[in-house]
C-alpha positions in Angstrom: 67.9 36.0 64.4 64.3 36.6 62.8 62.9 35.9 66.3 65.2 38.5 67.7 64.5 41.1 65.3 60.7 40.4 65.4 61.0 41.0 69.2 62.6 44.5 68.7 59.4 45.6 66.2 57.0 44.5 68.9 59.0 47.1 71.1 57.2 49.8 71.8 57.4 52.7 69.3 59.0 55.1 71.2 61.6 52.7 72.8 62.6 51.8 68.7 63.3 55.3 68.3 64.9 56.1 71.1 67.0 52.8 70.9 67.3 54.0 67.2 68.9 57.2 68.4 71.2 56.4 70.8 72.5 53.3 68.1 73.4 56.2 65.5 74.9 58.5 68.0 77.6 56.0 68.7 78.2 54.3 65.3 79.1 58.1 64.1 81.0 58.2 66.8 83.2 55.3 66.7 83.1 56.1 62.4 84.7 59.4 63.7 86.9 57.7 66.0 88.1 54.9 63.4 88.9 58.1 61.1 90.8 59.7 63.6 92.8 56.5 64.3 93.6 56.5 60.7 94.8 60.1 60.7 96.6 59.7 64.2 99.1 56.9 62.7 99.9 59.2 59.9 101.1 62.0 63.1 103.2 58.4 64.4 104.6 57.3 61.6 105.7 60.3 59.5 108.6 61.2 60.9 110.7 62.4 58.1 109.9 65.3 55.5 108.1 63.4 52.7 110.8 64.5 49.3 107.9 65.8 47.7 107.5 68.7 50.7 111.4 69.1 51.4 111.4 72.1 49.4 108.7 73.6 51.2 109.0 72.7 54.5 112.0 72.3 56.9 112.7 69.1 58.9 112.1 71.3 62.5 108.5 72.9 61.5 107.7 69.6 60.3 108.3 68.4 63.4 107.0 71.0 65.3 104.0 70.7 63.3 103.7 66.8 64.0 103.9 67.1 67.9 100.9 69.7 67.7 98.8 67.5 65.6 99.6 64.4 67.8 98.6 66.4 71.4 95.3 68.0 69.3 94.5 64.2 68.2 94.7 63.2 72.1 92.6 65.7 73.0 90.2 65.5 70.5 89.8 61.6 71.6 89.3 62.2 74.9 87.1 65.1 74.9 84.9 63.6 72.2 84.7 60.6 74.3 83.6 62.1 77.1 80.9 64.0 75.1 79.5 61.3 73.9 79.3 59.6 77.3 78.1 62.6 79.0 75.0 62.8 76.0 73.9 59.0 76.9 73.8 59.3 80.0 71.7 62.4 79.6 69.3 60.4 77.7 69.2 57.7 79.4 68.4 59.1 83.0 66.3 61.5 81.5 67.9 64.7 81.8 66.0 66.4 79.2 62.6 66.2 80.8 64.2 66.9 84.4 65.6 69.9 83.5 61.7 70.9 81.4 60.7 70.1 84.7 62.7 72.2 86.9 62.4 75.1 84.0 58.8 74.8 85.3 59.8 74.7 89.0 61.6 78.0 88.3 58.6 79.7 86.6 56.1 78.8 89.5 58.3 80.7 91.6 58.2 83.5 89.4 54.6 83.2 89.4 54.5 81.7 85.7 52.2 78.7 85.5 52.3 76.0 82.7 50.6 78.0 80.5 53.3 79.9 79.9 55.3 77.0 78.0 57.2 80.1 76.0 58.4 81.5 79.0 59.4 78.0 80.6 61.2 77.2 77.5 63.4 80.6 77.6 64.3 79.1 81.4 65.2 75.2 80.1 67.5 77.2 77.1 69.0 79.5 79.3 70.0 76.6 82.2 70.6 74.1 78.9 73.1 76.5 77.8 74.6 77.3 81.1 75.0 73.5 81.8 76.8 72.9 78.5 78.8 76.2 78.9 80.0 74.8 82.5 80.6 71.1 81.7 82.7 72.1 78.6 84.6 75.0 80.8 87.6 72.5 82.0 88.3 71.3 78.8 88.6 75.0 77.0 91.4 75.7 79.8 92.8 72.8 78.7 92.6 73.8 75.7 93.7 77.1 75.6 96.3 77.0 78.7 98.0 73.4 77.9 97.8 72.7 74.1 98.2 76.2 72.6 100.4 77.2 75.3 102.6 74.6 74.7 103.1 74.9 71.2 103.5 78.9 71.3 99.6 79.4 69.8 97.8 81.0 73.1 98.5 84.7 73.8 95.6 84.7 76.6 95.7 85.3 80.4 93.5 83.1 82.6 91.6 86.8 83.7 91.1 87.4 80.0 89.7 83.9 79.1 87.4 84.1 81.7 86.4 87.4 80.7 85.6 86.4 77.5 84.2 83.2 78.4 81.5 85.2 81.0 81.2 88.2 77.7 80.0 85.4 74.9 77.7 83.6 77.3 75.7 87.0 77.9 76.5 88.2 74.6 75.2 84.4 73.2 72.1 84.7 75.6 71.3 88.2 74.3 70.6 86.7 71.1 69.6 82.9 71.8 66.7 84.0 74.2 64.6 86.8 72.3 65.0 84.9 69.2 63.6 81.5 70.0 60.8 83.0 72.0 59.7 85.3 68.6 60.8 81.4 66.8 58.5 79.4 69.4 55.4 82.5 68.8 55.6 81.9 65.2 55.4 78.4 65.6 52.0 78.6 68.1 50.2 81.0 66.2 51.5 80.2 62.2 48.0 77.9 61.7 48.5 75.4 59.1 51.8 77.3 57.0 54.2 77.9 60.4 57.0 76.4 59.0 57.0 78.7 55.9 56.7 81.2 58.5 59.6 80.1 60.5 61.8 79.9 57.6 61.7 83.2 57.1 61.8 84.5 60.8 65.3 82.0 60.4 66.3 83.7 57.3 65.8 87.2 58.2 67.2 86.6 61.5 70.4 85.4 59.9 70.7 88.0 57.6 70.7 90.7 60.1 73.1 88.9 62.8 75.6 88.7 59.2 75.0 92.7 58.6 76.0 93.7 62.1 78.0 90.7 63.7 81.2 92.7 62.4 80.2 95.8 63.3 78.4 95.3 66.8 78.9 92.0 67.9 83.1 91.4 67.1 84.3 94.3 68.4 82.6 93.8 71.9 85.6 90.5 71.9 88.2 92.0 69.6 89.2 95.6 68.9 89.0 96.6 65.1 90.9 99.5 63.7 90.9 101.0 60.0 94.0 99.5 57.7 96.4 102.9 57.6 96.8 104.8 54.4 99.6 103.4 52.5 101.1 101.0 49.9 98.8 97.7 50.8 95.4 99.8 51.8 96.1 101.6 48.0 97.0 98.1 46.6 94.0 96.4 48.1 91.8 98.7 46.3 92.8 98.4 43.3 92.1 94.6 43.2 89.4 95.0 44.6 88.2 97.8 41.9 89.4 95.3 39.3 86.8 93.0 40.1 83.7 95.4 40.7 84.0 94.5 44.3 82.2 97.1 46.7 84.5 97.5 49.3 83.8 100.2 51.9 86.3 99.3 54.2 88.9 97.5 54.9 89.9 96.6 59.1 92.8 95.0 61.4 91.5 93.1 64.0 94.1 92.4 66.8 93.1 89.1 67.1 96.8 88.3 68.3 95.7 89.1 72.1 93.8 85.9 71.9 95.6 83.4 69.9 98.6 83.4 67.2 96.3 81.8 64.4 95.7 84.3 61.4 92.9 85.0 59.3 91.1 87.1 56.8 87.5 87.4 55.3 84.4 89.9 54.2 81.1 90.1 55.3 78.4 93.1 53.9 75.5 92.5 51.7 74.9 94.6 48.3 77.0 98.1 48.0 78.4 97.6 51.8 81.2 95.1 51.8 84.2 95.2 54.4 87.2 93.2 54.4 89.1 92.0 57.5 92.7 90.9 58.3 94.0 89.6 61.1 96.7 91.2 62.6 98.9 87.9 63.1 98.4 87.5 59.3 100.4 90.7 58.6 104.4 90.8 59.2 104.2 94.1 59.9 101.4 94.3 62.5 102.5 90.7 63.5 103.3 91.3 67.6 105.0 88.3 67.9 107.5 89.2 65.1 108.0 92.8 67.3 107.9 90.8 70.2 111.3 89.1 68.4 113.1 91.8 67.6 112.3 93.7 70.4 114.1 91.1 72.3 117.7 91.7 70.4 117.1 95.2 71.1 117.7 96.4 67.9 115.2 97.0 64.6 116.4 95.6 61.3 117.5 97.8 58.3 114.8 97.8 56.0 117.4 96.8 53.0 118.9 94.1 55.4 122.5 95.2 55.4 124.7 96.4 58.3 122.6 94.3 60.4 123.9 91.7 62.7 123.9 87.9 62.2 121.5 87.5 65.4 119.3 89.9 63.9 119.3 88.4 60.2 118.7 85.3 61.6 115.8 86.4 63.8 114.0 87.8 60.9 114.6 84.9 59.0 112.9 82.9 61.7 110.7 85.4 62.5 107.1 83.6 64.2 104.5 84.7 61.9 102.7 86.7 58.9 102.6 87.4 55.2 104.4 90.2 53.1 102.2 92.7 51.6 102.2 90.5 48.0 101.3 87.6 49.7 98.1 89.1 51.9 97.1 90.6 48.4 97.4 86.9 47.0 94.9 85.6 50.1 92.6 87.8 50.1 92.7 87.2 46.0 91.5 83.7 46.9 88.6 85.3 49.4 87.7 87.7 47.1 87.1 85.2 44.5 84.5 83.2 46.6 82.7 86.5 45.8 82.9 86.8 42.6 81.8 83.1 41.2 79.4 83.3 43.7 80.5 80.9 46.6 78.6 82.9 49.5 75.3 83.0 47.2 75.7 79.0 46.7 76.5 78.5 50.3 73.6 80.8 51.4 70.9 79.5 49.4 71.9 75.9 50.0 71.4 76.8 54.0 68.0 78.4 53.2 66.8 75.2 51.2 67.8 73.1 53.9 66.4 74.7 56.3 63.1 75.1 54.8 63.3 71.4 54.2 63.7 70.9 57.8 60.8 73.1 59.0 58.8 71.3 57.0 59.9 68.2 57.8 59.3 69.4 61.3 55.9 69.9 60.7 55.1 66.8 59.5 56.4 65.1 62.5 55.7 67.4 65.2 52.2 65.6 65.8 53.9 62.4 66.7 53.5 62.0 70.3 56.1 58.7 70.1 58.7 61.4 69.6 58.3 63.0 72.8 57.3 59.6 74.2 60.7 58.1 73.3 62.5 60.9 75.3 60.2 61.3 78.3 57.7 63.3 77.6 54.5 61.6 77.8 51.7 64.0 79.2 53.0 67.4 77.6 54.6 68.1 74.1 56.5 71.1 74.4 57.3 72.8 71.0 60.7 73.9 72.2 61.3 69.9 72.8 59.9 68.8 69.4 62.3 71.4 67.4 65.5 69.5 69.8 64.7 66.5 69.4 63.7 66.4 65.9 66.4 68.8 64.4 69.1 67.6 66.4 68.1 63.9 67.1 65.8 62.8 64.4 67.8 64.6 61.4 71.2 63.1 63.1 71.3 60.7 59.8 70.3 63.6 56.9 72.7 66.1 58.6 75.7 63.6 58.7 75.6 63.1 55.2 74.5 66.8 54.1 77.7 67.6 55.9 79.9 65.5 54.2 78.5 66.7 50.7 79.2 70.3 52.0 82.7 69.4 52.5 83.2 68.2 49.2 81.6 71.0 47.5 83.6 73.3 49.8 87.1 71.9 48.7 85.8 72.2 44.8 85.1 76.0 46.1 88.4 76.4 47.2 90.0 75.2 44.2 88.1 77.3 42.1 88.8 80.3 44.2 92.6 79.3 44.5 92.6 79.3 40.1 90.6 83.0 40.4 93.3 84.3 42.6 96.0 82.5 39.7 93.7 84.5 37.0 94.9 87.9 39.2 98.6 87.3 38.4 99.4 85.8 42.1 99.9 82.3 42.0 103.6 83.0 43.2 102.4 84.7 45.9 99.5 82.2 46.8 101.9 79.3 46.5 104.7 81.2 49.1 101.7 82.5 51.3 100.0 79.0 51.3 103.4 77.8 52.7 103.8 80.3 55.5 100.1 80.2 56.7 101.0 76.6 57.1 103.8 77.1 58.9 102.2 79.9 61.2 99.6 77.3 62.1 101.4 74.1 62.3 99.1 72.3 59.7 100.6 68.8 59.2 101.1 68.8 55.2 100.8 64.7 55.2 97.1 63.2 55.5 95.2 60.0 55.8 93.0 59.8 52.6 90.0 58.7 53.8 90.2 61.2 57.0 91.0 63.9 54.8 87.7 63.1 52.5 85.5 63.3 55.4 86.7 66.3 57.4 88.9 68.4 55.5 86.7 71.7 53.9 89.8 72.8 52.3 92.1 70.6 50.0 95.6 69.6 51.5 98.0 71.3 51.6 100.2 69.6 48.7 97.2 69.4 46.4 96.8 73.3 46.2 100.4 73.5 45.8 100.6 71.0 42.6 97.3 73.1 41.3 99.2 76.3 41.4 102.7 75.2 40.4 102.1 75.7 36.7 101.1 79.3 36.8 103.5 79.8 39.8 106.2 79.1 37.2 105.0 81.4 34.2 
């Protein structure tokens, strides 16, 4: 065994490294795989309402719920599978410094010679990302047209998704290009301190694409229109007026002409904060519950009586969405992320690490056994140091940053849930929790250790014990 292992340090540095890499891409892997596994016999095997959920959760949504899980399990197997095949085999033929090479190719047609390693790099980003945008193209469709169509979830036509598809790859390329080229400058000419430099080019860059995504950048996908005057704009408001929070304005997206899924959240900095629900999140803008009743024919009594039993029943059963309490109870929870602070915590623990990484950047970027390991032995491009060190390299330090993310993101969420308790709605966090669940066919039942390592917000069941005190009083 010591013979064997002394043979491997005589290797060549850059074969260690990149033997190094490709051995941690597949033990995370088949550690992801192993979890999922885990996770996937819980879909199998829980057939039944657990008695602890039978008063939340009827025997046919838990079902219903199960069968989705179990297809989105499949799925993810196969399609993480073939990713991680796909990314050996990259690195081991050496696609990386083919496609530097035909970047280059491309440029000396353009009349662009090596010296123009900026230029070249814009070309290798611009075919990397129409590569990846292309190879994971079949399994979107399948996505979107077999999974979420069968479960009721996708409201898309193949000429939309398309569309859409073709709108955030010139909409991502917008951005990604001019970007890394003012990144890759700052980089050449930033002398000794670049990476301090860098950092904040990174930082101011993300500020700005937070200040105008909604404003500029969503509503070139999504159309956005101003929450009418009346009872829950007025009541919204208030809450928010009760806890000093600057709102400005507050918007519907009618994100139901792309999925079924529901949402809410605020973006702004300083004095200029906007809140945004999705319209599948509201039972009256929900289309799918006018979609319903439009069916029968007939629109429901708003005190319920006179109606038919059809029609009582298909508002009882109606698809989706929240009452006006019970939006006011979620976007309690959001708006408590703002007030203890979550989006400073998060933002500032991005910034740190991502000075940390351009400075560990720096220290390596002189190591030509990097760019020897992955075929680059006559030229060290920076755009090729800042892959393969960010996304190769730091594989190890950003597995476990993630997972202590996740955990501090599910202590965030219980916090936020006991802010939105503080407001008075706990009853209406605890019934909202319930239908949100339902809407999205989350599977209430999880693997422990799965749960622990992917789950950024706390099962279902454990926010529901949290609240049940206060939901009670």
């Amino acid at each position: 065994m010591w013979a064997s292992l002394g043979a491997v340090w005589e290797m060549p540095a850059e074969k260690r490294i990149f033997g190094a890499v490709l051995l941690f891409s597949w033990t995370v892997y088949l550690w992801e795989t192993f979890l999922a596994q885990r996770q996937r016999r819980i879909y199998k095997t829980t057939t039944r309402v657990p008695p602890e959920l039978g008063q939340i959760m009827d025997s046919e949504t838990f079902e219903k719920s199960r069968l989705y899980q179990l297809d989105k399990s499949t799925f993810s197997f196969w399609s993480g599978l073939y990713s991680e095949i796909e990314g050996t085999l990259i690195l081991l033929f050496g696609g990386i410094p083919y496609l530097w090479r035909l970047s280059g190719r491309f440029c000396g047609y353009a009349g662009f010679g090596t010296e123009y390693e900026i230029t070249q790099s814009l070309v290798f980003l611009l075919l990397a990302t129409l590569f990846s945008a292309l190879t994971g193209l079949p399994w979107s469709l399948y996505n979107t047209f077999v999974i979420e169509e069968k479960h009721g979830f996708n409201q898309q036509t193949l000429g939309f998704f398309m569309k859409d598809a073709v709108k955030k790859f010139i909409v991502t390329q917008c951005i990604l290009l001019p970007v890394s080229s003012l990144l890759l400058y700052i980089i050449k000419i930033g002398g000794d301190y670049f990476f301090i430099y860098a950092w904040l080019f990174t930082l101011v860059v993300s500020l700005v694409l937070v200040t105008i995504y909604a404003d500029y950048i969503a509503p070139l996908f999504d159309k956005f229109t101003p929450l009418p005057e009346g009872k829950l704009k007025q009541e919204i408001e208030v809450m928010a007026k009760s806890i000093d929070f600057p709102l400005t304005k507050v918007y519907v997206v009618e994100g139901s002409k792309r999925s079924s899924h529901s949402n809410a959240y605020f973006y702004g900095f300083f004095k200029n904060k906007r809140i945004v629900l999705f319209d599948t999140l509201l039972e009256e803008y929900s289309v799918l519950n006018k979609d319903i009743l439009e069916e029968s024919g007939m629109e429901p009594r708003k005190d319920g009586e006179g109606d038919s039993e059809e029609i009582k029943a298909k508002v009882k059963n109606k698809k989706q969405g929240c009452k006006n309490e019970e939006v006011l109870a979620v976007l309690g929870h959001e708006l408590g992320h703002w007030k203890l602070g979550h989006t400073v915590k998060n933002i500032i623990i991005s910034q740190m690490n991502s000075f940390l990484c351009f400075f560990l950047f720096a220290v390596l970027i002189g190591q030509k056994e990097l760019f020897a390991a992955f075929g680059f032995y006559n030229s060290q491009p920076t755009l090729i140091g800042l892959l393969i060190i960010f996304q190769f390299i730091f594989s190890p330090y950003n597995e476990v940053l993630s997972f202590c993310l996740t955990v501090l993101s599910r202590r965030f969420e219980f916090q936020a849930d006991a802010f939105a308790k503080k407001l008075g709605k706990a009853k209406d966090l605890y019934s909202a929790l319930i239908k949100l669940n339902k809407d999205n066919l989350g599977f209430p039942v999880s693997d422990w250790l799965f749960s622990m390592w992917h789950y950024s917000h706390p099962p279902l069941l454990e926010r529901l014990q949290a609240l049940e005190s206060s939901k009670q009083d």
